[in-house]
N, C-alpha and C positions, 0 to 999 in steps of 0.2 A: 444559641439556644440548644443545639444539638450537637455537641462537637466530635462524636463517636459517629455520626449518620455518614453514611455514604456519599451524599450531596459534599459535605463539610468536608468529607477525604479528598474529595477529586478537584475542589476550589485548591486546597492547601496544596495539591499536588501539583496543579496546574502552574500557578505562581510559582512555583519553584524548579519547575523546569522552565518554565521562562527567564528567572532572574538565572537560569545556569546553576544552581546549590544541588549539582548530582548527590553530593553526599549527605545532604538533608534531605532530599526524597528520598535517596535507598534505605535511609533510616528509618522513616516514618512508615514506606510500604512494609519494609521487615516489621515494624512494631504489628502491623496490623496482620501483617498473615502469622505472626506468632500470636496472636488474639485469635485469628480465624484462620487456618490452615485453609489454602484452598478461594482465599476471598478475592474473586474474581476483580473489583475497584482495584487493590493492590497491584494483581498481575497486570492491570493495564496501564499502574501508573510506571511499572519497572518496561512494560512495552515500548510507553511513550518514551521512554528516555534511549530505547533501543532505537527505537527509528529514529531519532533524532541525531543517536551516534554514529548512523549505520553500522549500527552491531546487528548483522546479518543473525548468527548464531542463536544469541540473545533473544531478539526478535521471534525468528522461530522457536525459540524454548516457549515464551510464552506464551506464543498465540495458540499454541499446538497443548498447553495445561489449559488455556482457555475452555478450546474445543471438545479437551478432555473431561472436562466438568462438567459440560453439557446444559451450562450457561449462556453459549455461544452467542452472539445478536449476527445479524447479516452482515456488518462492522467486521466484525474477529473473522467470518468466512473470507471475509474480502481481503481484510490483512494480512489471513495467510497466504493467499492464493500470491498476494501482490509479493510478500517475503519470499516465496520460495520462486521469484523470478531473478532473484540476485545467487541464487548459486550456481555453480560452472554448467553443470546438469538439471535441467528443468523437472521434476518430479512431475507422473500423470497425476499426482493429487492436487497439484495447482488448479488445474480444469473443474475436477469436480467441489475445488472451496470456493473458484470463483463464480459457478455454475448456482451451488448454494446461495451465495450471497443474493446476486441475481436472481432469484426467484422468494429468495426470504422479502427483497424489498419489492417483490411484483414490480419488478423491471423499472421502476421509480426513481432511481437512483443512477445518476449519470455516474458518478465515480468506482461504480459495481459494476457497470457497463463498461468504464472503460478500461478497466483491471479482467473483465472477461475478453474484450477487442483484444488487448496485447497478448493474453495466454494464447490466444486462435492463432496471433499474429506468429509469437514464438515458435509454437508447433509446427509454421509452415501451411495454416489453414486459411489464405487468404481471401476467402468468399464468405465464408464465417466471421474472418474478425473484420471486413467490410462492414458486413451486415450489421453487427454488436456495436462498430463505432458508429453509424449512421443513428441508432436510438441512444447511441451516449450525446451527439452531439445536437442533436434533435432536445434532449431531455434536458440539458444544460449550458447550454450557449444561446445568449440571443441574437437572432436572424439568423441558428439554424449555419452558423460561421465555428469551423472546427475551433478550440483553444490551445494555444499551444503547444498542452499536455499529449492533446491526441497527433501531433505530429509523430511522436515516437513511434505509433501505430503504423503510422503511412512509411516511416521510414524501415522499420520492421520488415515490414510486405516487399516492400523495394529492392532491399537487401537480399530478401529471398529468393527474389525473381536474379538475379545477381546484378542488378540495377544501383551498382557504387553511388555513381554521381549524385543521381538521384535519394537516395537514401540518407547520405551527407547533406543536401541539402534539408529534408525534411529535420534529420537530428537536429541539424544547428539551430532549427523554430522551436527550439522544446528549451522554452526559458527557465531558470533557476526560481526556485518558490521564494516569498515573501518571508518564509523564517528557513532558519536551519533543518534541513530534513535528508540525511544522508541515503535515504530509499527514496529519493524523488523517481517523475520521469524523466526530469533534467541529468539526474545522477545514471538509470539507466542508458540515456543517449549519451551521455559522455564516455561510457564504453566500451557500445556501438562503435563509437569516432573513434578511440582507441584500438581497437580491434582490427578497425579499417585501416589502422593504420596515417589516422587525419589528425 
């Protein structure tokens, strides 16, 4: 009924990074930001395909014309914050987009929390990113039982403390996600384990 709407972008876009047709999404996003310079659906359908490739770069180009548009949702805070934990050098702006995000969804949001936990955890803030993953996992696990995801966190802090063993152990509980996602936290903790030298 609508096949211009924004709704009908992001169906068509979706399906097609699921069937894998890279090259029929980048086509249809480009048709549409050459119709609309700027149209933030677009940038997120060329996003989705970056986190999916882990194209670090990519990623960050986008999420960063997102923020710049001033479109932003609590979503694109939180994506950046999470994107700029894959480069060699952590940026302090990672804090304050996942600070934003966190507070855009009034702390509501386990997956904002947990993308805030691991920035504290990265910096070396270990009472902080305690704190952040207790209401991530509080807010999104039931019985209040960490998932997975938030082992990365624990193994983080571990690390820090110079806690090898222990940290390797936590890594290796941060399972692989149900689709392709080369920014996971499973991709983060693999490495971690790398790094370690596991």
């Amino acid at each position: 009924a609508a096949p211009a709407s924004e709704r009908a972008f992001d169906l068509e876009a979706g399906v097609l990074l699921e069937l894998g047709r890279r090259g029929e999404l980048e086509r249809l996003a480009a048709a549409r930001l050459a119709a609309a310079p700027g149209d933030a659906a677009a940038i997120r359908a060329r996003l989705s395909l970056a986190l999916r490739e882990g194209d670090v770069p990519a990623a960050l180009a986008q999420e960063r014309a997102i923020v710049a548009s001033g479109k932003a949702t609590a979503g694109d805070h939180n994506n950046l914050a999470w994107a700029l934990l894959f480069q060699p050098v952590v940026e302090e702006a990672a804090l304050a987009q996942a600070r934003r995000a966190v507070e855009l969804s009034r702390e509501r949001e386990a997956a904002y929390l947990h993308t805030l936990a691991t920035v504290h955890a990265v910096r070396g803030e270990a009472a902080e990113a305690l704190q952040v993953l207790r209401k991530a996992v509080e807010q999104g696990s039931p019985g209040n039982r960490p998932e997975p995801h938030d082992w990365l966190v624990m193994g983080l802090i571990a690390e820090r403390y110079g806690l090898r063993d222990e940290a390797a152990r936590a890594y290796r509980r941060v399972t692989p996600p149900a689709r392709p996602d080369g920014l996971s936290s499973h991709e983060l903790a693999a490495r971690r384990l790398k790094a370690l030298g596991l």
